[in-house]
Structures are given as C-alpha cells and as structure tokens.
C-alpha positions in Angstrom: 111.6 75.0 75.1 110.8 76.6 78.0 109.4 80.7 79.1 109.8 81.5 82.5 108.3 84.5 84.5 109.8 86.1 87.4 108.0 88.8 89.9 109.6 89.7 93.2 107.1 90.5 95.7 107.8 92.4 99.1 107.7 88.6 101.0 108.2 86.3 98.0 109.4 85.6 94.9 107.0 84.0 92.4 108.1 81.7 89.3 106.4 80.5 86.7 107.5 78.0 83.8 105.2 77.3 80.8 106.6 74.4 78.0 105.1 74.1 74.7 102.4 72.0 75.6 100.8 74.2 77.8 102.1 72.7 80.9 102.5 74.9 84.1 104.8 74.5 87.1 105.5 77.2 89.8 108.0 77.9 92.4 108.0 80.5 95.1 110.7 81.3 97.2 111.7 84.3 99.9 112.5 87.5 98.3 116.1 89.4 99.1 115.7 92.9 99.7 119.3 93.5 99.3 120.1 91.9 96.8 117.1 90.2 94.5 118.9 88.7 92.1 119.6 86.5 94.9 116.5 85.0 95.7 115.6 84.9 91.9 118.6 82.7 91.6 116.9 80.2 94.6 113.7 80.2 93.0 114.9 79.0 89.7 117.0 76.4 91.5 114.0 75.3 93.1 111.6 75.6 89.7 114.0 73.4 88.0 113.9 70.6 90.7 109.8 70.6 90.0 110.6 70.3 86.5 113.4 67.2 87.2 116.1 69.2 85.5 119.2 71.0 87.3 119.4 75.0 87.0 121.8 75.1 84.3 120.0 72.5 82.1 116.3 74.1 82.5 117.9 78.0 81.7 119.7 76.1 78.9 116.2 74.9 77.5 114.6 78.9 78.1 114.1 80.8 75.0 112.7 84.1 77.1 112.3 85.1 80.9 110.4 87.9 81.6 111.2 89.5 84.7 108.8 92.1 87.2 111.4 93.6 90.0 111.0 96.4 92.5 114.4 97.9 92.5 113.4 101.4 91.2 110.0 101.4 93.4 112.4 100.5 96.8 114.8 103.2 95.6 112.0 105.3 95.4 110.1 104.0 98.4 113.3 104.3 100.5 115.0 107.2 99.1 118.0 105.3 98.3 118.3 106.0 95.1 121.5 108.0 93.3 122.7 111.5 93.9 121.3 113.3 91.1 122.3 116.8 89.8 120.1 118.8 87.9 120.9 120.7 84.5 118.5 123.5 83.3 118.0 126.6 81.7 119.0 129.6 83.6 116.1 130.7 85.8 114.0 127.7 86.3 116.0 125.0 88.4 112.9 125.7 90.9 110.4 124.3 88.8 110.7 121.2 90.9 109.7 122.5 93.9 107.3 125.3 92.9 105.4 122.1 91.1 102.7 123.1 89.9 101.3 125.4 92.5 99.4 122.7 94.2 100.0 120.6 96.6 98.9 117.1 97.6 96.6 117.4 100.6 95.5 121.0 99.5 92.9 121.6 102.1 95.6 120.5 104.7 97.0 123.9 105.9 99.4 122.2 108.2 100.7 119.9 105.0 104.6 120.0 104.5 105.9 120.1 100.2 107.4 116.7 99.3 110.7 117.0 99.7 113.0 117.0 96.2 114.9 114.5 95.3 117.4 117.6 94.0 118.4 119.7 96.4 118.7 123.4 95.5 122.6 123.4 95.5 122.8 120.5 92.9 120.5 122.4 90.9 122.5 124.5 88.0 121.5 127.0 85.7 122.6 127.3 82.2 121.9 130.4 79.6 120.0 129.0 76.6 116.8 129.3 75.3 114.4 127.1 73.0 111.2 128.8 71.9 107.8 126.5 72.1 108.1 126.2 68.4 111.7 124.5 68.6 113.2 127.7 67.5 116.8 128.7 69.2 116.1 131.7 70.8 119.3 132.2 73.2 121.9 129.9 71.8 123.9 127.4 74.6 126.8 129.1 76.2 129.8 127.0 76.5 131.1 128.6 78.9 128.4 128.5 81.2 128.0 124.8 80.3 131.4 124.2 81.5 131.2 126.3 84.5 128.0 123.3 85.7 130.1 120.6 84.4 132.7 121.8 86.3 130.2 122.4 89.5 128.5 118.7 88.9 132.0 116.7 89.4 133.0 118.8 92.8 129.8 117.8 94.0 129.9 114.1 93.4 127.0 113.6 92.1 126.7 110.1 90.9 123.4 111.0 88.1 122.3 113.9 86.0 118.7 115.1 84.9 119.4 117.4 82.0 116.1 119.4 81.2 116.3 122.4 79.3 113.1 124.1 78.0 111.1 123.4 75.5 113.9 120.6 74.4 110.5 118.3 73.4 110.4 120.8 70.3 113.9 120.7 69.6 116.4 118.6 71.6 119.3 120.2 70.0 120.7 122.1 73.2 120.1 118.8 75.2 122.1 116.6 73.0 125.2 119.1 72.8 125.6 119.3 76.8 124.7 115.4 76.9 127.3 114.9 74.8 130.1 117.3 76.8 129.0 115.4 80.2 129.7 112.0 78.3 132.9 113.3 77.3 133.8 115.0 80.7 132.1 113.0 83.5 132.0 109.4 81.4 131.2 107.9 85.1 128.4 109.8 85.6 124.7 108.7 84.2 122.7 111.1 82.5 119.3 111.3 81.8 117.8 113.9 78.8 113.9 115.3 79.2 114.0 115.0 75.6 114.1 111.3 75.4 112.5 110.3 78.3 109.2 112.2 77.9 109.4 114.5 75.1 106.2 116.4 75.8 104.7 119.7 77.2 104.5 120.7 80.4 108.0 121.7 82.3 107.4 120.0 86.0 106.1 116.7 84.8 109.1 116.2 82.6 111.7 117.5 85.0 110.1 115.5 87.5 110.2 112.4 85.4 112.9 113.1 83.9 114.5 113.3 88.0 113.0 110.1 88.9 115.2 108.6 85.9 117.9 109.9 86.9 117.3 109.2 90.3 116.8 105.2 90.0 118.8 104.3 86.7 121.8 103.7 88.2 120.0 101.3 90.6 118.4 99.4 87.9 121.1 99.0 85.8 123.5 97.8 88.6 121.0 95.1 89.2 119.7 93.5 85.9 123.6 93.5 85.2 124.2 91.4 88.5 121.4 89.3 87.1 122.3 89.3 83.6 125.8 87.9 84.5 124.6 85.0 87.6 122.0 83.8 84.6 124.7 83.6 82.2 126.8 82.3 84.3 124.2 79.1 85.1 123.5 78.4 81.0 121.1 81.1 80.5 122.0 82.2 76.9 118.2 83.3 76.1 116.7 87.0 76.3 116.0 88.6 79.4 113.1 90.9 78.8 112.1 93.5 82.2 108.0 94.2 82.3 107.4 98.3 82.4 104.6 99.8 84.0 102.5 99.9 80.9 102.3 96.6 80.8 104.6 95.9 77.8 108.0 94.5 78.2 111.4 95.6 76.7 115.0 94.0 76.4 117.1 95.0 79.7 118.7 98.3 77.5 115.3 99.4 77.5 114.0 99.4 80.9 118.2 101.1 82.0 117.3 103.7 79.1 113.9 104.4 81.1 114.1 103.2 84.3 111.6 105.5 85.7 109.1 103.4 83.9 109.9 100.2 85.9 108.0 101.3 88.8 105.3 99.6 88.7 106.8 96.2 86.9 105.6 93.7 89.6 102.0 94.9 89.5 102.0 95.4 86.0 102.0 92.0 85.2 99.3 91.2 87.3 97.0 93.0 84.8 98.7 91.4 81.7 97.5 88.0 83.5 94.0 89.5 84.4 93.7 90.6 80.9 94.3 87.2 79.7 92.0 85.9 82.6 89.1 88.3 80.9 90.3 86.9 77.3 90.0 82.8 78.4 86.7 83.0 80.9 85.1 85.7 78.0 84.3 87.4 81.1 85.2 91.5 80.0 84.7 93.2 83.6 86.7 92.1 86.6 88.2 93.5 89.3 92.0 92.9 89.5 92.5 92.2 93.1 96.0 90.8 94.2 96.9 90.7 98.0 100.7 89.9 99.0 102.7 89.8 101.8 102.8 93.7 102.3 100.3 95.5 99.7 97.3 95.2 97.9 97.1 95.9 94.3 93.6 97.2 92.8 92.8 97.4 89.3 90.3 97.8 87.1 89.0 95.3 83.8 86.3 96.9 81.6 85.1 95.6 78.4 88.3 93.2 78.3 90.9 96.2 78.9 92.9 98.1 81.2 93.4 101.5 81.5 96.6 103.4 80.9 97.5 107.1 82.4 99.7 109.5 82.5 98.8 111.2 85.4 100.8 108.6 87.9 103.2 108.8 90.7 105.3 107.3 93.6 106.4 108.5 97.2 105.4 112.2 96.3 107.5 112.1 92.9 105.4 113.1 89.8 106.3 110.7 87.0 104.5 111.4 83.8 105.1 108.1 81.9 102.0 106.1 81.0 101.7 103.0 83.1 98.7 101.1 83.9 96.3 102.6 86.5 97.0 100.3 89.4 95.7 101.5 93.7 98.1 99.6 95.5 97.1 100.2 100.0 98.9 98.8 102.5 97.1 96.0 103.2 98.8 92.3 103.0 99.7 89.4 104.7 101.9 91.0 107.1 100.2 94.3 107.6 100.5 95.0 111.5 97.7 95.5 113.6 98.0 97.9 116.6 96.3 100.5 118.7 97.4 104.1 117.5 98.2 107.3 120.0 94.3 107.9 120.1 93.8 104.5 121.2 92.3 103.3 117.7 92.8 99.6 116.4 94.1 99.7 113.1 95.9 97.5 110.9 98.5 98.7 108.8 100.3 100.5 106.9 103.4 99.2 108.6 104.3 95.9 107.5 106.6 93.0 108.3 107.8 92.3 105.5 110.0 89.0 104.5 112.6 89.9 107.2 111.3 89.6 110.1 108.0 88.7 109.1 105.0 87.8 110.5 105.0 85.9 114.2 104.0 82.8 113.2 107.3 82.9 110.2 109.7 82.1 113.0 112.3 84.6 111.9 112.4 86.3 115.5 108.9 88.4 114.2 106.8 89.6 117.2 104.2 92.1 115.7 100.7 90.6 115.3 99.6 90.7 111.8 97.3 89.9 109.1 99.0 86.0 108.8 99.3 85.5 111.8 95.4 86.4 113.1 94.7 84.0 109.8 96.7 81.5 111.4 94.9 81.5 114.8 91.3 81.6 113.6 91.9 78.3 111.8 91.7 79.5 107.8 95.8 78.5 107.6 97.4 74.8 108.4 100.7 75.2 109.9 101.6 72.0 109.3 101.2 72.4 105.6 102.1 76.2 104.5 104.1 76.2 101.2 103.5 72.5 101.5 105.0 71.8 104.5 108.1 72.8 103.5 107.7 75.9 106.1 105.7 75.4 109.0 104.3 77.8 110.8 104.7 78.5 114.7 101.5 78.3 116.3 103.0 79.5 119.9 104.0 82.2 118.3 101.2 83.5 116.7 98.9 83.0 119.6 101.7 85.0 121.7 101.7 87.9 119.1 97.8 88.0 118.8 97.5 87.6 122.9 99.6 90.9 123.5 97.2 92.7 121.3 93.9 90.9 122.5 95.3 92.1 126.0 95.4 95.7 124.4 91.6 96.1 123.7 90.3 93.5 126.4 89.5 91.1 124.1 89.6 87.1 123.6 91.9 85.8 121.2 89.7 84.9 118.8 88.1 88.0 118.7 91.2 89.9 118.5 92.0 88.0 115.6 88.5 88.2 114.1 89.0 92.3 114.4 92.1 92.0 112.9 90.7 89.7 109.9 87.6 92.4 109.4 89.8 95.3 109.5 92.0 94.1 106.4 88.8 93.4 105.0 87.3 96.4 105.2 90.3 99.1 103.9 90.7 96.1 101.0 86.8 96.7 99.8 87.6 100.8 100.4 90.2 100.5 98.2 88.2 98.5 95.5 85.5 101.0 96.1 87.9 104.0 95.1 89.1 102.0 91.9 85.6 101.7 90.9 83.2 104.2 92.0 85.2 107.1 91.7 85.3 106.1 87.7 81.5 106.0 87.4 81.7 101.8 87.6 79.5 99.8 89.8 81.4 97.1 91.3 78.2 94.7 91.6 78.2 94.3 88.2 82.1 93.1 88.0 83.6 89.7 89.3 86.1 90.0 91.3 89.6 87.9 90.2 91.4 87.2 93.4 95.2 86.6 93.0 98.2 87.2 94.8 99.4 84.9 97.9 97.0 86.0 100.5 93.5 86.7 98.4 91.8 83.5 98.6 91.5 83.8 102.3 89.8 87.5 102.0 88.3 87.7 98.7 84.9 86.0 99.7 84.2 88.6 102.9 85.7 91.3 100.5 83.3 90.5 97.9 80.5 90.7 100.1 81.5 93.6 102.0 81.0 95.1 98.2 77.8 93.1 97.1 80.0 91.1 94.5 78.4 87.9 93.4 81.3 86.3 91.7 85.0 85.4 92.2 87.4 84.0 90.0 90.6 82.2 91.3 92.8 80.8 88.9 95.3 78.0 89.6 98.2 80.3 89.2 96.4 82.6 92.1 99.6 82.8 94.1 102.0 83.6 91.2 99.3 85.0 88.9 101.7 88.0 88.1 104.8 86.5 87.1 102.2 84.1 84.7 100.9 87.6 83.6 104.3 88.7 82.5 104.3 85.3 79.7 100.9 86.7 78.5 102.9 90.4 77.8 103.6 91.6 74.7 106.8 93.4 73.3 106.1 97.6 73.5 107.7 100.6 72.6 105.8 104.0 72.7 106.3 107.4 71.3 104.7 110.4 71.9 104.7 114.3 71.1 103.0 117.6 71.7 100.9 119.1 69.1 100.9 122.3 67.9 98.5 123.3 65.3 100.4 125.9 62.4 99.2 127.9 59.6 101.1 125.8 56.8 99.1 122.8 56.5 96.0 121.7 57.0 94.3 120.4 60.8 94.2 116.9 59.1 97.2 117.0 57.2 99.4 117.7 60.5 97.6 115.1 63.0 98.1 112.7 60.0 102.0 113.2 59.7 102.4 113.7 63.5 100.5 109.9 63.9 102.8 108.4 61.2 106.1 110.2 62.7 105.0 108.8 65.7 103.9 105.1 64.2 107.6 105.0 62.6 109.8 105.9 65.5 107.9 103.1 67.7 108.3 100.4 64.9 111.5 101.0 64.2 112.4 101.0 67.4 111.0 97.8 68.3 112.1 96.5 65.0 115.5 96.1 66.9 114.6 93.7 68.9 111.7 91.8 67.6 111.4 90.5 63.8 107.2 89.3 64.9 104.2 90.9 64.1 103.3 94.1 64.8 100.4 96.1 66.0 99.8 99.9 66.3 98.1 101.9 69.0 97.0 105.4 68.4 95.9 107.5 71.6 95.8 111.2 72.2 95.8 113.2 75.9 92.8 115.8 74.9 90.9 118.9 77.0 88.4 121.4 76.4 90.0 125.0 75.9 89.5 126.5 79.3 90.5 122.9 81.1 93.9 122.3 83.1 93.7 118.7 82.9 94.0 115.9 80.0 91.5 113.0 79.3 93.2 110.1 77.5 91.4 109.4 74.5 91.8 105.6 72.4 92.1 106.7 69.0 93.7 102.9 67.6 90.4 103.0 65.3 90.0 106.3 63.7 90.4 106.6 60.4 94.0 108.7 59.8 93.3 109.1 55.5 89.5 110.0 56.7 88.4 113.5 55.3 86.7 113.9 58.9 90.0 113.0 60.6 89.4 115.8 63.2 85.7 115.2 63.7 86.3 111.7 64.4 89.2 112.7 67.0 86.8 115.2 69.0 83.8 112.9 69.0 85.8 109.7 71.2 86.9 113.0 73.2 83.4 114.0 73.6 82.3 110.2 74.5 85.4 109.7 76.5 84.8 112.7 78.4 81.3 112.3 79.2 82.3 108.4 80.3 83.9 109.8 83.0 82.1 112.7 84.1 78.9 112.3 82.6 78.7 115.3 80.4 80.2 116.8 77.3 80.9 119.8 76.3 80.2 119.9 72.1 80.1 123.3 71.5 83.5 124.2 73.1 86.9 124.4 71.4 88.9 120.7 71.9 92.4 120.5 72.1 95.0 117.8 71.1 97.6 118.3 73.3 100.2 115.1 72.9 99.9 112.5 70.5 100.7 108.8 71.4 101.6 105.9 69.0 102.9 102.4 70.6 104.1 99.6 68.5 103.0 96.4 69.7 104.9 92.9 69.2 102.9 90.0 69.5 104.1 87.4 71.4 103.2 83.7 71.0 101.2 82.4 73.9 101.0 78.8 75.1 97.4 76.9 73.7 95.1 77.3 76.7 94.5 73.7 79.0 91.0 72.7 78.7 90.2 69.4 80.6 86.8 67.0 80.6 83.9 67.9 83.5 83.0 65.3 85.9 80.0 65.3 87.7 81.7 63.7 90.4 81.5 64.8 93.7 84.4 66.8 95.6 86.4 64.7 97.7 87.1 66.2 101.5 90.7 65.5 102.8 90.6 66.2 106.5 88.0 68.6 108.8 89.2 71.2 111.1 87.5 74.2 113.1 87.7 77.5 111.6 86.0 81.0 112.7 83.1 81.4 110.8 80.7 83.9 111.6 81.6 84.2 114.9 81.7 81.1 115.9 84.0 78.2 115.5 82.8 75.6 112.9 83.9 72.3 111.8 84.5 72.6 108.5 85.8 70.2 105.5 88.9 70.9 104.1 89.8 70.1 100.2 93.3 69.4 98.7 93.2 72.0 95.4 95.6 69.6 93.4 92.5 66.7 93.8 89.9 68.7 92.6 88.7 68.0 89.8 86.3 69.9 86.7 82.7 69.8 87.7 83.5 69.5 91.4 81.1 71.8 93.4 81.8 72.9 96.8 79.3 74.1 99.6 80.9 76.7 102.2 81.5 76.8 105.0 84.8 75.3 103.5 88.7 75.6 102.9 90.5 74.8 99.9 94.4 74.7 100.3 96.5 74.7 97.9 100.4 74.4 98.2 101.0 78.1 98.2 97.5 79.6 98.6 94.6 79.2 100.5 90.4 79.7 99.4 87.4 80.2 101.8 84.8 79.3 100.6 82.0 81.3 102.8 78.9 80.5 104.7 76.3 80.2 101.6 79.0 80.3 99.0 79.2 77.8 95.9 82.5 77.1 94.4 82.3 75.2 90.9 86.0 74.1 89.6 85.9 74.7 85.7 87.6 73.2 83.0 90.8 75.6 83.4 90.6 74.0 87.2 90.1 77.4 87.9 87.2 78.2 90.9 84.3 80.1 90.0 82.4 81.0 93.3 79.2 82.4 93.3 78.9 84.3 96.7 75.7 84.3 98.2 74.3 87.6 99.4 74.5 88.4 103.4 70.6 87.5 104.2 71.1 84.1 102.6 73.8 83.4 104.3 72.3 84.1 107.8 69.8 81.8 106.6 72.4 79.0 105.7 74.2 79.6 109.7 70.8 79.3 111.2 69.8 76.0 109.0 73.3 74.4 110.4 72.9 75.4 113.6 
C-alpha cells in the first residue's frame, strides 16, 4: 500500500509517495492557480509513471493522501473570497473595524485601517444579550432575527459570520439563529463564533470567525472538485487536508474550519523538519524553505515547534493556533528592479508559475531570482527538472541585460546583485525568526528545503554565521513528505473563569477533562489509533494585555499543587521570552487548550552502509564564485553515495534541486543520503580563494 503527500506551491506542485518498505519517489509538476485540483491531477499521473503503475492503479493501492493547498490563503491573498454578511448583537457590528484600538504600523500617522472584509451595510444588528458568565440577559428577538434574515437574502450575500456576545459562554442564542438561517437561506453558508473559536475576546473571534466565513465556501468548492476527479480515477482511500497547526483532519474538517487552512502548505514543511530534528537527533534547526515565490522561516528548538495564537493574513486577524511560520517574499521568481527612488530591490513582486521567470519560456520578461541563477552558472539549462524543461538561456541573459543596463552594470554583476540581494532579506528574515525570540542562530543548523534553497542556503548561512546545513533528499518536496510524518489533531479550547463554588484546582481540573473529552471524541470519529493529549494554557500577569502560551501536557491535573505547578511553567515561560518574571504578581489563566493527538504509523527510516569512497565528478562548468568565474566540478545527487565528501567550490544537481557547495565548504552525504555541510567561516574561505588562485 501506498501514502501519498500533496503540497501546491505558488510555481509547483510537489508529490510524494512512500510504500511500506520505506521507499520514496517524487513528482513535481506546474501548479494551476485556477483551478489546483488540476495540476494535482498531472502530478499524480506523472508520480504513478515513476512508480510503473497507471493513475487509477497506484490511487487504487493508496490507503491515505494528505493534501497542503492554498485555496483559503489566495482567497485571502486576493480578496476573492465569498460575500459574507455579518450577524451580531445589537450595537457592536463595528467591532471589526474599531479592532482593537491599534493599528498595524502604529507610529505610521499616514497608515490607512485594513479594509473589512464586511462592509458596514452587510453588518446587522440583532437585540439579545449573553452575560460573561453564559447567563441570558436580553433574550433573542424573533422578530428582529427575521427582520436580518430578511436583510441577508436581499443582499445576496453568498456566507454568514454569526457572532453574538459572549456566545463562548453559552452558544444558545447562536444555535437558534443558525438554525433559522439553515431553514431560511439553506444556500447560504454559515459560520458560528461559538464553534469556530469559542473563547474570550470579541474582535479576534469576529475576525476569525469572518475569515471562515469568508474562505469556506472556497474550500469546500474545491476539495469537492478534488474529492470527485480522485474518485473518479480509483481513489476510494481517505483524503485527509493539513491545518495550520500542523495536524491534519478528514476534508469535513478543514470545510467546518476553513479559516484554519491558511497556512496548510507551510505547515507541512515543519511536520517534515520536526521529523528531520527526530532522525538526525539534531533538536535546533532552522526551518528554511525557499519556493518559487516565498520564503518560509521557522523555528526548531529542543525538537519542537512553536504554536500561536496571535496569527494572521493580508491584515485579517485570525485567532486559531497555527504553527509560527515568517513567510517574505523572497523565491525563485522574486523580481528584481529599481524602485521610484532609484533603489535596486528584489521583490516582493513575483512571477509566479504563469508567466514565470525569463528563462521558463512562457512569454516571462521580468528578471528574477531564477533567472540571475541561471546566468551566473549555479543552474544547467539543459538539465532543469531533468531535462524534461529546459531553460532559455537567451532569454535570461535578455531579462538580466535590461536591468544590468539600468544600474550601469555587467551582466554578471547584475546578476551577482541580484543573487546577494535574495540573500540578504532571506538571512533578515531568519534573523527576525530568531533573535527577536531571545535564540542565537549560530548555535542552530540550518535545514534547507523547498525548490530553490540549496542554491542560497550556503551564502545565507554565512551571512548569519551558521556552521551547518542539512539538505535532505526530499529538499525540493520536503513539505508534502512532511504532511506523511503529520499526525491526526483535533483541539478544543475555553475561557476560564474562576467562581466561588469550587475550588481553583477543582475547576482547572474539570475545565482540562471537559476539554480532553470533546477533543477525543471528536477525533474518535475518524480515527480508531492511538491517542495522545496535549494540555496548554494562554496565561498573563494581571495588569498585562497580552497572553504567553504556556505547555502544560506534563503537569500533574490530580496534583494538590495543580495551580502552583500551572504558574511556575508561566513564570519560566515568561521569563524565556523576555528574560524576567514577575513571581509576586497575580497570574491569570485565561483560555485552556486540550488537543487530541492520533498517531499515525510512519514508514521505518532508510539507513544505508558508508563508503569511504571518493565522490565521483560528472562534468565541470564555470560558475560565479566570489566574484569571479570558476571552473567548478559538478556532481550528479542520485550517484552519490554515503561517506562521499565534497570540497566547494562545487555543484550538486539533483533532478529537481540544486546544492552549492561554497568556497571552503565540506559536504559529507550521510547514511539517509542526506548532505550535511559544514560551512566554513568567511576568513577561511578567503584563505581557500587565495590558495586556488
């Protein structure tokens, strides 16, 4: 039997098959913006030719396929999501755009508010009132409930966010006007605050709660398509879609909370670099995963990732916990240009799959990141994706030549700038990641994945005094591998209140079991495996307007000092992150988390014999190194073998990445056939280019 992974990238689509042996094969083909299903249909054609079987024969022989899609971050990204209508209680349908008195760039005077995604005449008011406590202060008028019914279908909106207040303490008012809109408007798709994020605080769940609203219908309308062209080619397995946690769900799931799929693609990067950390028994990397049009940046520590709540997307606060990802644009098609002030930049535009870059041949003419790779010798165009798409060289140098014009430069140097440029916002953005959460990035390796990485991740590396890099073999589709690594998650959370009637202990005990129930049963529905539990707890000091997310999977929940365990990993967690804690000050619980955790079966990890044979060059070509041009060996990946060492200046290509290995460098291939390059620091390796010149 077969489990296949599927991430759609801005420029490709990555595929990866595992059997039960172990045994990897991967497939990349172009993504289709309007339609993905599309080009996740071509890439499992293509797949199951690598594997010798037809389509309907190798879905026929897939038990699971976990799929990472960007549907509801385009929708979001592009504001083409669905016309949404707000429901609330009478007198606060501006929450949404009072937010929460802030905005984003708030020493920027000049700085416009993000617009809604609601618009203030498909915002409606409806008398009711829920106290904090969940107690029904101003009972639901039907008649102003049908009077907004009535108001939602004349204006044709296609989606509803229905967020009443307070309904995380009692949903009862929600449910009762869900209910008349499913009766009423059965087209129409509606999203309740209560079961998306049943928590404190009124404009993180309307805005979440929005976002839902605003990209379910997309999501749905797509993993139906896909549902229906996999069954329709033998698939009769289970579709399961990653969330931005990390975890992935059955397709019901991820329509029920589609807000959550935001960050599916990248998600599954970190599942893989978690599982990277797990096999090398290395606990601190540096996620770093370069595509076609982005950059994702995350953070490994001690083995694990870090969840939060306190994300977002194209202005749109969205309060679900999803792994804390920095994604820049800064990719393989990033375009380099000179700005209004006459600075060379490159990026944030992008060309995308459609065009793409110059050198593509789709009728692209923007220089970009690709293409200045192309022209200062680190890419063959004779043998991108393994020949089976070559590259125009014309082209590139064309592209490149208009902007060398520009600036008064050569070509090579124009391309060089462009090359160092990349470079240098990748490293800022690693340097965010990292030093802005007290971490040192010296004393991480960096794991360098994602299509476009190998050629960057060495001058990246030293541009941050790195000494190591990791590239696995599945560099290129390293996500969609990470999605096979997932495991099955459903979370639950809730706002704590603290009450006379029982006991501090006794109610953070019942809330955690409440919550440990819900989860399991939940995922009980669609997974008979083993389970695990998570316990975790957003926490502040009294006077603070901000939550710290505090792990609390270990404490102790039948422990007599349940609540002094709970405030000291606040206290530790707090002072991990800004260096001090505040023991004598009142600490409060604010929302409890509990997430249910099915363990998914993983294939047994490939370990092959070392040789201490040496590395076998396939051809020489010149390359830019330092400067300069540089005949340089050249290494075929798939011929490499464990215990090969290679000496940079060098290039390792693979048939849909390449590696640089630097001036100085040492790549070792390990038993995993994974490279393991130890980067040597900048004086040594202006000591190496003087020896070899």
């Amino acid at each position: 039997m077969l489990t296949i992974g599927i991430d759609v990238g801005g420029t490709f689509t990555d595929l990866v098959a595992i059997d039960d042996t172990g045994r990897t094969i991967f497939a990349k083909s172009p993504s289709t913006p309007q339609d993905q299903s599309v080009g996740v249909m071509v890439g499992l054609e293509e797949l199951a030719r690598r594997l010798g079987l037809s389509r309907e024969a190798m879905l026929g022989k897939t038990e699971r396929i976990v799929h990472g899609t960007t549907v509801a971050t385009n929708a979001l990204l592009e504001r083409k999501g669905a016309k949404v209508a707000l429901l609330t209680t009478e007198g606060h349908r501006d929450v949404i755009e009072m937010r929460e008195g802030l905005k984003g760039d708030r020493y920027n005077l000049r700085s416009s508010p993000p617009a809604p995604l609601v618009p203030r005449d498909l915002r409606f008011g409806v008398r009711e009132r829920i106290g904090p406590q969940g107690e029904v202060i101003v009972p639901l008028d039907e008649n102003a409930l049908d009077e907004a019914v009535k108001a939602i279908r004349a204006s044709g909106a296609t989606s509803v966010a229905l967020c009443f207040l307070h309904s995380y303490s009692n949903p009862a008012h929600e449910i009762a006007a869900a209910e008349r809109l499913a009766r009423e408007l059965p087209e129409v798709d509606v999203s309740r605050s209560s079961d998306v994020l049943p928590q404190i605080k009124e404009f993180e769940r309307v805005s979440t709660t929005i976002v839902n609203a605003y990209v379910g219908p997309a999501v749905r309308h797509y993993l139906t398509g896909l549902e229906q062209r996999l069954g329709a080619a033998g698939f009769t397995g289970s579709l399961f879609i990653i969330l931005s946690h990390g975890g992935m769900a059955p397709v019901e799931e991820a329509w029920r909370l589609a807000a959550a799929t935001v960050l599916s693609g990248p998600a599954g990067g970190i599942s893989g670099s978690r599982r990277c950390a797990e096999l090398l028994g290395v606990p601190d990397l540096v996620p770093f995963d370069m595509g076609g049009t982005s950059t994702d940046i995350s953070l490994i520590a001690d083995g694990r990732a870090s969840l939060s709540a306190d994300g977002g997307l194209a202005d749109q606060r969205i309060a679900l916990r999803s792994l804390d990802i920095a994604s820049i644009a800064a990719g393989g098609g990033s375009i380099a240009s000179i700005d209004a002030s006459g600075a060379f930049r490159v990026g944030p535009e992008s060309a995308g799959s459609v065009p793409g870059p110059a050198c593509y041949g789709n009728g692209g003419s923007s220089p970009t990141v690709t293409d200045a790779n192309l022209i200062l010798g680190y890419l063959d165009a004779t043998s991108f994706m393994g020949g089976r798409r070559p590259l125009d060289q014309r082209a590139a140098e064309a592209a490149i030549d208009r902007l060398a014009d520009k600036l008064g430069l050569t070509r090579e140097k124009a391309a060089a700038g462009v090359f160092r440029l990349v470079n240098l916002a990748m490293a800022d953005g690693i340097r965010l990641m990292t030093l802005k959460r007290g971490v040192d990035p010296r004393h991480f390796a960096l794991l360098s994945f994602g299509g476009a990485a190998g050629i960057h991740a060495a001058e990246v590396a030293r541009e941050l005094e790195m000494s190591r890099i990791i590239v696995p073999t599945e560099a290129s589709v390293l996500s969609a591998w990470g999605m096979l690594t997932s495991d099955l998650r459903y979370e639950m959370s809730r706002t704590h209140y603290q009450s006379d009637d029982k006991s501090p202990e006794a109610q953070v005990r019942n809330m955690y079991a409440a919550l440990e129930k819900q989860a399991t049963d939940r995922l009980r529905a669609w997974f008979a495996g083993p389970i695990e539990i998570e316990r975790s707890a957003e926490m502040r000091y009294g006077e603070q307007v901000f939550e710290v997310d505090v792990p609390l999977t270990d404490v102790d929940l039948n422990g007599s000092d349940l609540i002094e365990q709970i405030e000291g990993r606040f206290h530790r967690a707090h002072e991990d992150l800004y260096t001090y804690s505040l023991r004598d000050e009142e600490v409060v619980l604010v929302n409890g988390r509990a997430a249910a955790v099915g363990i998914v079966a993983r294939a047994e990890d490939r370990i092959e014999p070392v040789t201490s044979a040496p590395a076998a060059a396939h051809k020489r070509r010149k390359a830019f190194f330092n400067n300069a041009w540089t005949e340089v060996d050249v290494y075929a990946a798939e011929k490499l073998n464990p215990g090969n060492v290679i000496h940079g200046p060098a290039i390792i290509e693979a048939e849909t990445t390449t590696v640089i290995v630097n001036v100085g460098d040492r790549a070792t291939v390990n038993a995993r056939r994974w490279l393991d390059i130890k980067v040597a620091t900048v004086q040594h390796a202006e000591k190496e280019l003087a020896l070899s010149a």
